[in-house]
C-alpha positions in Angstrom: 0.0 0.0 0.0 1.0 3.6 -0.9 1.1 5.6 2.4 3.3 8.4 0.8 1.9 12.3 0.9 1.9 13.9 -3.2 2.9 17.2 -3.7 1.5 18.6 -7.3 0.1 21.5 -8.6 -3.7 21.8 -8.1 -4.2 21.9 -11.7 -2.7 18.2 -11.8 -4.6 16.9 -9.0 -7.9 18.6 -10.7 -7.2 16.3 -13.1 -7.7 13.4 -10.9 -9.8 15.1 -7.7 -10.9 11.5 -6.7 -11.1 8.4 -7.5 -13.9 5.5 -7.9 -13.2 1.9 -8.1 -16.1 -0.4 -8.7 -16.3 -4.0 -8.2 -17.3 -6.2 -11.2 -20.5 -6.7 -10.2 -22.3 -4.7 -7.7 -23.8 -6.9 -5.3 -25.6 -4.6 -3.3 -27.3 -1.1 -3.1 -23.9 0.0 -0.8 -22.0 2.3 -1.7 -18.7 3.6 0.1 -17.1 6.5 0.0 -13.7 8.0 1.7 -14.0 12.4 1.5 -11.7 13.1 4.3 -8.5 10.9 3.3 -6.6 12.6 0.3 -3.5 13.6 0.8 -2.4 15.3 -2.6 -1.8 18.7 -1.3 -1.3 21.6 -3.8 1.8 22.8 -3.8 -0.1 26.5 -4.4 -2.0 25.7 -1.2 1.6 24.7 1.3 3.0 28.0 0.0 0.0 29.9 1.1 -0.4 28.2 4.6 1.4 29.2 7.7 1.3 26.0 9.2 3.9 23.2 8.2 2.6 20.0 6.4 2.7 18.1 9.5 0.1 19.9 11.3 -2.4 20.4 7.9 -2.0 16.5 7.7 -3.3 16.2 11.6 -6.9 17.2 10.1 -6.9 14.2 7.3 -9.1 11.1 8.1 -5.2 9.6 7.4 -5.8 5.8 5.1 -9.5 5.2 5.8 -9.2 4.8 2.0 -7.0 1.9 2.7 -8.9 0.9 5.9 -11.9 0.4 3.4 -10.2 -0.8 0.1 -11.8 -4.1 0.0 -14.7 -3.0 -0.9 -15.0 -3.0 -4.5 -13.7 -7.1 -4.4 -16.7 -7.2 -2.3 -19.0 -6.3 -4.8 -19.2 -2.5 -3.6 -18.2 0.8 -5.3 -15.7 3.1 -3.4 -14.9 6.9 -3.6 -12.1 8.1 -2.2 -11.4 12.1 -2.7 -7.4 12.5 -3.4 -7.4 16.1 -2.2 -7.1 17.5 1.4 -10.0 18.5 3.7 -8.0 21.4 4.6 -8.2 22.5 0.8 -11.7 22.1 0.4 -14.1 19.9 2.4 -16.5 17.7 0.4 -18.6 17.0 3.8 -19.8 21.2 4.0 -22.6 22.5 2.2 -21.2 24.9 -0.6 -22.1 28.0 0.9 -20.2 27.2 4.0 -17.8 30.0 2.8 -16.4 32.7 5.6 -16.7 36.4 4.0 -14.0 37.3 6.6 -11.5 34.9 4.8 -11.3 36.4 1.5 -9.8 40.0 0.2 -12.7 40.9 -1.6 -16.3 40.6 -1.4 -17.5 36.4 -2.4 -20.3 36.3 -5.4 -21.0 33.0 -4.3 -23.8 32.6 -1.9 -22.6 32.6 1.3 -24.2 30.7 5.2 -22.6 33.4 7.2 -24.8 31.6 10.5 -23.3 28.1 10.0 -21.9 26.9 13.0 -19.3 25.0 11.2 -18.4 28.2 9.1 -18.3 30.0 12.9 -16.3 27.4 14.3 -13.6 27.8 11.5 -14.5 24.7 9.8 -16.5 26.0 6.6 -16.2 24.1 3.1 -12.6 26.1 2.9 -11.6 26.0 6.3 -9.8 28.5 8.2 -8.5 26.2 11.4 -6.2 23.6 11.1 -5.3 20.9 13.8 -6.1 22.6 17.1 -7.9 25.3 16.4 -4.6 26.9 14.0 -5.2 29.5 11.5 -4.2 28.1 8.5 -3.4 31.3 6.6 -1.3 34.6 7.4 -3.2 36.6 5.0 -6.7 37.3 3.0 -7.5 34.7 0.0 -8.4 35.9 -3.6 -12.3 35.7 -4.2 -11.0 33.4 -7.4 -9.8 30.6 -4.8 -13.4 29.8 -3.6 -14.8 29.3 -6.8 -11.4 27.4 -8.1 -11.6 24.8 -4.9 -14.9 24.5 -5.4 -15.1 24.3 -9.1 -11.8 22.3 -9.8 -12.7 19.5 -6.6 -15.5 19.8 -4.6 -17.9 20.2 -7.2 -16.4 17.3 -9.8 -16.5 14.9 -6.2 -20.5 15.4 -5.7 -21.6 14.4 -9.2 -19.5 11.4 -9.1 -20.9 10.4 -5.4 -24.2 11.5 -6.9 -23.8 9.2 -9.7 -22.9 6.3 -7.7 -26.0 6.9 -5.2 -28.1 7.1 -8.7 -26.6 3.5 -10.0 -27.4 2.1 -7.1 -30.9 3.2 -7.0 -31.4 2.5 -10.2 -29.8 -1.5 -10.0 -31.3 -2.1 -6.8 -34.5 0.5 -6.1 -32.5 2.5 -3.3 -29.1 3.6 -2.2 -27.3 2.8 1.5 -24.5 5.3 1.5 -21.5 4.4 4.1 -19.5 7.9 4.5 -16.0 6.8 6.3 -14.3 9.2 8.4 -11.9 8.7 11.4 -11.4 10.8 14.5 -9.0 11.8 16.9 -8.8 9.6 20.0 -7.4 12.6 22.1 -10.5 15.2 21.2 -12.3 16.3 18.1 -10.1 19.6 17.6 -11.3 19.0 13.9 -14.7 19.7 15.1 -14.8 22.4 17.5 -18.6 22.2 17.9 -18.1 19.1 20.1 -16.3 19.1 23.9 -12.3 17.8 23.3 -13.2 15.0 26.1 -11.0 11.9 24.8 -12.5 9.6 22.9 -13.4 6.5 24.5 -15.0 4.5 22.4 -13.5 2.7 19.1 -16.4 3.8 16.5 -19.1 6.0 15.9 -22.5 5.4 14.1 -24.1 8.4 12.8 -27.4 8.2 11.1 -28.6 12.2 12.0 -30.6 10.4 15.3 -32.8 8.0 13.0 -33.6 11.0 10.2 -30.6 10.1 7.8 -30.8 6.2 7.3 -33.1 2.9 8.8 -32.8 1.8 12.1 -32.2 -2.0 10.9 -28.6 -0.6 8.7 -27.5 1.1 11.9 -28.4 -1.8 14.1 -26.7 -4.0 11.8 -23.4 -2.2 11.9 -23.2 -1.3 15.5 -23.9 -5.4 15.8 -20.8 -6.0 13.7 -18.7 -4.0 15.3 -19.7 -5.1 18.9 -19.4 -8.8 17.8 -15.5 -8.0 17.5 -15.1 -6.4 21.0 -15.3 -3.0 19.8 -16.9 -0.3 21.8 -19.5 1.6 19.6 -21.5 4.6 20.1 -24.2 6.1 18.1 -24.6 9.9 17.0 -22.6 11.0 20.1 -20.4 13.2 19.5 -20.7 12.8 15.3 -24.5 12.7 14.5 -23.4 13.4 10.7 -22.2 15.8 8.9 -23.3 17.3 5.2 -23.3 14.5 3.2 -25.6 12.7 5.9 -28.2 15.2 6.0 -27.8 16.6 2.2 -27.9 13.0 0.8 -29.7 11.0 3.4 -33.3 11.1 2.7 -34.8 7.3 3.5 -38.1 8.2 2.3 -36.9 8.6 -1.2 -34.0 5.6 -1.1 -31.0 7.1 0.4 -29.9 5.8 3.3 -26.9 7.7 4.5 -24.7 5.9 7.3 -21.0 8.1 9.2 -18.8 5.8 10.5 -15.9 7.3 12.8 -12.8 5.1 13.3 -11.1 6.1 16.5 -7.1 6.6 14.8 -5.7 5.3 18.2 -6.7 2.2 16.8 -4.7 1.8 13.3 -2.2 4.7 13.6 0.3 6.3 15.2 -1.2 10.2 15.9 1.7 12.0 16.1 3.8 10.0 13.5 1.0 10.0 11.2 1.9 6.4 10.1 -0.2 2.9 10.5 0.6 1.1 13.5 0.4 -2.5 14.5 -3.2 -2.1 14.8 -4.2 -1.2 11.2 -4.6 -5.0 10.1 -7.1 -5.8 12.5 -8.9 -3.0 11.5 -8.7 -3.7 8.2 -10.4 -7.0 8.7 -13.1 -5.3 11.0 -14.1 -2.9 8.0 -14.5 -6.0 5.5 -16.4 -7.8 7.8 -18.6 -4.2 8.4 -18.8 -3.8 4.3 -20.4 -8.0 4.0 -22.6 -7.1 6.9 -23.9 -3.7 5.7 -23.9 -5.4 1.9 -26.2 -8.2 2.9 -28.2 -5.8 5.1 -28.8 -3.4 2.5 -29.8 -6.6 0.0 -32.5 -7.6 2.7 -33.7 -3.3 3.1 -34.1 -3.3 -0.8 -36.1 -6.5 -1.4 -38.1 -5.4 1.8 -39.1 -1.4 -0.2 
């Protein structure tokens, strides 16, 4: 596996903002997808920043793309977005954009009252890795619509796609959106307290409004059976992609799943640790579960 960080020009990661890889066959109505690991970062974007790579690489949901890669042998599609969250976040609404951030008025529209965009964590963030600003001086207007146009943008219709396939091949969509968090605190979410983390994964389905009950029980059930600790909605209920996408009365079943990175990595080397097999194993068995669950929720609509 290819753990290395890319450093390119954004116009050469444009080319390539993400990337899907689909099984054979698609045995289910699930559908995977990674928006917090990428780890090509623009080399436009590390000469803007004031922060060194090591602390912009604290916020990435590091190799959940590799945690997960067995999906598409599976029988179940994957995206996986190569670009940083620090760049531009694929799980914030659009208009998550802060006015104060930029040089010159934004003709985008902008959610000034977002709590995220308050907290610093907009669709172009503005904190790094405990609570850090990023940049030492005042964006061009032209970088929203750029990130936005050249990434964020090209990795929704291709998720969207993938949600319509499945609906279309099976009569709905259950969306698993992988993320992983910090085991000391969620400094990458500032609405929650930075209490440690003690528990190994989080279910969020938006308290019941963003996917079935019998999807959710079937994943918390898989991970308990392997002696993991789970937890549902508390402190991740779901972000953007949970609430935008998951709609259960019209097929879309939208399922978070937080990995806790104390168990498959090594936080401050940013590097897998002895752990990440085991892990590994726990999200293939998660992906047959949720597969077979999501067979048995389609035959059942």
């Amino acid at each position: 596996m290819d753990f290395s960080v890319t450093r390119a020009d954004a116009a050469e990661i444009a080319r390539r903002p993400f990337v899907v890889s689909r099984p054979s066959r698609a045995a289910s109505p699930l559908v995977l997808a990674s928006p917090h690991s990428g780890r090509f970062y623009p080399r436009e974007f590390i000469a803007q920043s004031s922060l060194p790579e090591a602390v912009l690489r604290q916020s990435e949901d590091c190799f959940v793309d590799h945690l997960v890669a067995a999906a598409p042998d599976l029988g179940v599609p994957l995206i996986a977005a190569q670009f940083p969250r620090v760049y531009v976040d694929p799980n914030r609404e659009p208009a998550e954009l802060d006015q104060g951030m930029f040089a010159a008025r934004l003709s985008a529209p902008v959610n000034a009252v977002s709590p995220r965009v308050l907290a610093g964590l907009g669709v172009i963030p503005r904190l790094a890795a405990n609570e850090q600003e990023i940049y030492g001086r005042k964006l061009d207007v032209a970088e929203a619509e750029q990130r936005l146009g050249l990434f964020y943008r090209p990795y929704h219709q291709a998720l969207g796609e993938l949600v319509a396939e499945a609906k279309r091949q099976f009569g709905l969509c259950v969306l698993l959106d992988c993320h992983s968090m910090p085991s000391a605190g969620a400094w990458m979410d500032s609405l929650h307290s930075r209490q440690r983390i003690d528990v190994d994964y989080v279910l969020g389905d938006c308290f019941g409004a963003s996917c079935a009950e019998r999807m959710t029980a079937a994943a918390e059930s898989c991970l308990a059976e392997r002696g993991a600790k789970v937890r549902r909605n508390n402190p991740y209920s779901g972000g953007y992609v949970a609430q935008a996408y998951g709609k259960p009365a019209q097929g879309v079943h939208v399922l978070q799943l937080e990995i806790n990175r104390a168990l498959y990595m090594d936080e401050a080397a940013l590097l897998p640790s002895a752990g990440f097999a085991a892990v590994q194993e726990a999200m293939a068995a998660l992906i047959e579960r949720l597969s077979a669950a999501a067979r048995q929720l389609a035959k059942a609509a």
